[in-house]
N, C-alpha and C positions, 0 to 999 in steps of 0.2 A: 470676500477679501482674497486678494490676485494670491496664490502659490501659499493658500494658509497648511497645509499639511506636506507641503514640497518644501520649508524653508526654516531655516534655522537662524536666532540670532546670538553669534557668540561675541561676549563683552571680557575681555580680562578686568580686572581691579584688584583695590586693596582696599577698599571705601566702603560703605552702607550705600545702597545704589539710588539714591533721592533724585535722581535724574531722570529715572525710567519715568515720574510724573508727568513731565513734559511731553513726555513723547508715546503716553500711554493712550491716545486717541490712534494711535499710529501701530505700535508695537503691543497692544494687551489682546490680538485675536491670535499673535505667532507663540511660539516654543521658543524660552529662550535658555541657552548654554551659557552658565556665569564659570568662568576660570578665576579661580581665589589665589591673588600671587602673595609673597610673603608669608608673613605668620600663622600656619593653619589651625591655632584655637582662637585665633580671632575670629568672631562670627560676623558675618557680614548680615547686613540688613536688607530686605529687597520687598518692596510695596505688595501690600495686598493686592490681588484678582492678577498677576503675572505667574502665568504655567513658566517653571523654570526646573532646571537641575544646575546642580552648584557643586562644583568641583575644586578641592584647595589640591595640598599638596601631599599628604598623606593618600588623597583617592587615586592620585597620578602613580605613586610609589606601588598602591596597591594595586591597583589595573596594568601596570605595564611593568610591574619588576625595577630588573638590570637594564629594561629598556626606557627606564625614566630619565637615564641621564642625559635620554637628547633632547629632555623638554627643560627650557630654561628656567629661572630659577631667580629672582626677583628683576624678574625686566617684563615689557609687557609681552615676548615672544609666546608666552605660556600660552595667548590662544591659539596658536594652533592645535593643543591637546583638545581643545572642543571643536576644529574641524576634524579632527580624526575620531573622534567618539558619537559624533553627530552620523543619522541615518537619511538625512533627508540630500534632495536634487541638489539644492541651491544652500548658502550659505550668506547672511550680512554680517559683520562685524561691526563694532563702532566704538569707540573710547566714551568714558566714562566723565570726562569734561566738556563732551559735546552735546552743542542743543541743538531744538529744532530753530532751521535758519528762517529769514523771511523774505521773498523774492519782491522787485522791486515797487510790486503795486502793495506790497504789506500783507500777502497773503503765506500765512503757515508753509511752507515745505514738506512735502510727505516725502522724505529723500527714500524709504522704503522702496516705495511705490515706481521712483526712479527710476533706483536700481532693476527695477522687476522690469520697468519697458524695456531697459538697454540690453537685461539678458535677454530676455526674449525677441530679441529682434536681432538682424545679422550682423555681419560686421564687415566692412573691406577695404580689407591691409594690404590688398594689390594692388590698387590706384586709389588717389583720393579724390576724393568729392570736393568738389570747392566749396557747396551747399552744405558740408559735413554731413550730418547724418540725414540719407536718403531716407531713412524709414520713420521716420518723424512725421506728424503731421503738420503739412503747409510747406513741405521737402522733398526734392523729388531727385532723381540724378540727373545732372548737367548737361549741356549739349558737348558731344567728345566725349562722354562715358561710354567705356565698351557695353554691348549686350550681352556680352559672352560671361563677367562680373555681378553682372547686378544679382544675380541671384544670393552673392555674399555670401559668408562663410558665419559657422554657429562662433557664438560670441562665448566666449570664456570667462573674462573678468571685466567687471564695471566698477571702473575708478572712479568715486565722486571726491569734491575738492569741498572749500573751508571757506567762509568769512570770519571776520574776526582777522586771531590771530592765525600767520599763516605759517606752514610748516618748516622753519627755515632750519639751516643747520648753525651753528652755537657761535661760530665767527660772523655770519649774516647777522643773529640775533644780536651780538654786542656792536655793530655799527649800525643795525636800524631798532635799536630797542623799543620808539613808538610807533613803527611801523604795522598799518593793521590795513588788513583787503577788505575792501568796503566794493569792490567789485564783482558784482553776478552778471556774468556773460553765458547769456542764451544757445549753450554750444553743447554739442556732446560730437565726438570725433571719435574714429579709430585709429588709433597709432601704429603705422604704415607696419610691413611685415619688416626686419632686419633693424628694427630702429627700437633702441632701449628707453629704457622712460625711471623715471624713482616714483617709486609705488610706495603711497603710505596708508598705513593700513588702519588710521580711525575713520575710514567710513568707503569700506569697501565690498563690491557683494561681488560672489564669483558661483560657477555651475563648479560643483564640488564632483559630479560624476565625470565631466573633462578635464578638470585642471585639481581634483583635490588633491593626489600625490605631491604636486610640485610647492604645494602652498607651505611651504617649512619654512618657519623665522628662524633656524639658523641657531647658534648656540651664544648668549647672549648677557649680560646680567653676573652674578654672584660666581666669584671666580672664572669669570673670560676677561680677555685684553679689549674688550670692544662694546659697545653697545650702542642703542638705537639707530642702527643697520638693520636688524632683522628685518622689518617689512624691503628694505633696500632687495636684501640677498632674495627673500622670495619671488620678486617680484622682477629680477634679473631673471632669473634661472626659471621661472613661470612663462613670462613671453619669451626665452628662448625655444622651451618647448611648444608655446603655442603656435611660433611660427614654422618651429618643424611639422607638428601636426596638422596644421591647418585650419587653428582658431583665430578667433578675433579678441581684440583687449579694445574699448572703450575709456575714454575718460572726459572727464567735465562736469555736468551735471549729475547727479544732481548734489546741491551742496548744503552744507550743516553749519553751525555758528561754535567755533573753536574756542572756547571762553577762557584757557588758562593758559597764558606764558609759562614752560617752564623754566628754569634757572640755566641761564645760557652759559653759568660758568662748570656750574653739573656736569650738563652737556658737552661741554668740552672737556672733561677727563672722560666722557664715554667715548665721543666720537672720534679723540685727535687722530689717533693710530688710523682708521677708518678715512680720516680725510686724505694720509699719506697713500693707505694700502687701494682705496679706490681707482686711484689713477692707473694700476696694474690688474684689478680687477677687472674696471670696465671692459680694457681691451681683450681681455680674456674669454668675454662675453659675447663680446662683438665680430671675435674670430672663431668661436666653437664650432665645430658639427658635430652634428650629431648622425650615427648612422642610420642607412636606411631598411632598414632591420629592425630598427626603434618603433616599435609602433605604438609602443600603450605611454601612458605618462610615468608608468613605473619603469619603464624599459630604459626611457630617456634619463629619468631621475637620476638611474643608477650608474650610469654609463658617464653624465656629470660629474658623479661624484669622486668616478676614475679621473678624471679628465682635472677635478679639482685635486685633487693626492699629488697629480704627476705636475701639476704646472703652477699650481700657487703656493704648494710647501715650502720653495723655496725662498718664501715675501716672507713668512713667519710659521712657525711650529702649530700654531694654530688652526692652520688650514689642513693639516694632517688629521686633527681633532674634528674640525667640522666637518670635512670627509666621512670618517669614520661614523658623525653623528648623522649623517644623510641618509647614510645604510643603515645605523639602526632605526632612522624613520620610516622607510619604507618598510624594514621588516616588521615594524609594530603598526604599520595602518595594515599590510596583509593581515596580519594578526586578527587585527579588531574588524575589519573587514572582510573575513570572510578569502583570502588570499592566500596564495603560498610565500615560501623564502625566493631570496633573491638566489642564481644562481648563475653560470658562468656557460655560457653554450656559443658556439660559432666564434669566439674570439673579443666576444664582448657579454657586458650583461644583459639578461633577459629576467624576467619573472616569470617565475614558474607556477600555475595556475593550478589550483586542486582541480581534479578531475574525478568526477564520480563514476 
């Protein structure tokens, strides 16, 4: 089984997890990390023969203190606390409403197994391939690909997508309420360097040793202005730094069957603010740098998270808040990780590294 003691799979919920049966031909040879959001004496249910650890919100209070408060608090953003407590390379994610899909001749989906090609194969965000992904089998680079390229860069995060119901935001949902993607297309691409993308995070798998700092959902859920953004914000501020470092992001295949609409008018007391503050975010995103000093993903994180204090405080007080919860994410995955504090050298931030 591809990457069985390199990989982790974290699922938030609130639910008894009757889903993993589907997909235990798939998932019962991995490690899986359950984040319990909501009520923590609710006991969650979770199938026999799955190796799991299972985290609510008194374990979060107790492992990280003062610095629990950047982990959100009934929204699904809480998994990130199982990318940060997780030891292993690679991480998948997946929501707790999704199945396994079925590709078009009727055959099962191991979207797992996907994910695992796409990390492990390169990625290039400096020219595209018309053939998308060269490292594919029955896929090669095109005639006018440089040679100088092909060798591609290590792949960060692999976005896979949805049948079913598709991810839309809460005004698409109320003027296409029976809209459903009935569409599997044969593709998996890299999304060019400098070019943003919405990253959603029930079924995403990323290399946690390049990109795990950057992966924060963001503060989200039970007392904030905002919600279901978080996979958005991580996933801005994730390919900004990949394209500083010089990773690759993936998306496409492979894909899973999205089985629950939710309530698009919900949705729309989480998102509205989000629909407006987006249009000042984006560009914010689009025009960042980062310095070239920035080397680690905690370097860039934090140096963001100035970048966010000084130029989107101004959209709403909130953005002072998610700043500040930036820094305490990074100071709590040094923490748990084996790292130092962040600290302030040459005119920007740097992380400062235990040395023995």
């Amino acid at each position: 089984m591809a990457l069985k003691d390199e990989l982790d799979i974290v699922i938030p919920t609130i639910r008894n997890l009757d889903f993993l049966e589907m997909w235990r031909p798939f998932f019962e040879p991995y490690h899986l990390i359950i984040v319990q959001d909501g009520d923590p004496s609710k006991v969650i249910k979770v199938p026999a023969g799955f190796d799991y650890e299972l985290y609510n919100r008194n374990d979060i209070n107790r492992i990280l203190g003062p610095k629990a408060s950047c982990i959100s608090f009934k929204d699904s953003a809480c998994r990130c606390f199982g990318f940060m407590v997780s030891k292993k390379k690679y991480i998948y994610t997946i929501d707790d409403d999704c199945f396994v899909a079925k590709d078009p001749s009727g055959k099962q989906i191991n979207a797992l197994e996907q994910h695992i090609k796409n990390l492990l194969s390169p990625s290039t965000p400096y020219f595209f391939n018309t053939l998308y992904d060269p490292y594919r089998d029955g896929a090669d680079f095109v005639r006018g690909y440089p040679f100088s390229l092909r060798e591609g860069v290590p792949t960060a995060i692999s976005h896979g997508l949805w049948l079913n119901i598709p991810d839309y935001d809460a005004p698409t949902q109320l003027v296409k309420p029976s809209e459903r993607n009935t569409r599997h297309v044969d593709a998996v691409l890299t999304i060019p360097k400098g070019t943003l993308f919405p990253m959603c995070g029930m079924n995403l798998g990323f290399n946690r040793e390049l990109i795990g700092p950057a992966m924060y959902f963001g503060l989200m859920g039970d007392g904030q202005p905002i919600g279901r953004y978080d996979d958005m914000w991580a996933g801005w501020c994730s390919k900004v730094i990949c394209d500083h470092l010089g990773y690759g992001v993936k998306t496409g295949l492979p894909y899973i069957w999205h089985s629950k609409a939710s309530n698009p008018f919900v949705n729309l007391k989480k998102e509205y603010k989000g629909i407006f503050w987006q249009e000042e975010i984006i560009p914010f995103f689009q025009q960042v740098v980062l310095p070239k000093e920035a080397t680690t993903v905690e370097s860039c994180y934090l140096e963001l998270a100035v970048q966010v204090r000084d130029r989107l405080s101004s959209i709403d007080p909130y953005f002072t808040s998610l700043a500040d919860a930036m820094l305490t994410w990074i100071d709590a995955w040094g923490e748990l990780n084996g790292k130092g504090k962040p600290t302030l050298e040459n005119g920007f931030l740097m992380l400062a590294l235990k040395t023995k």
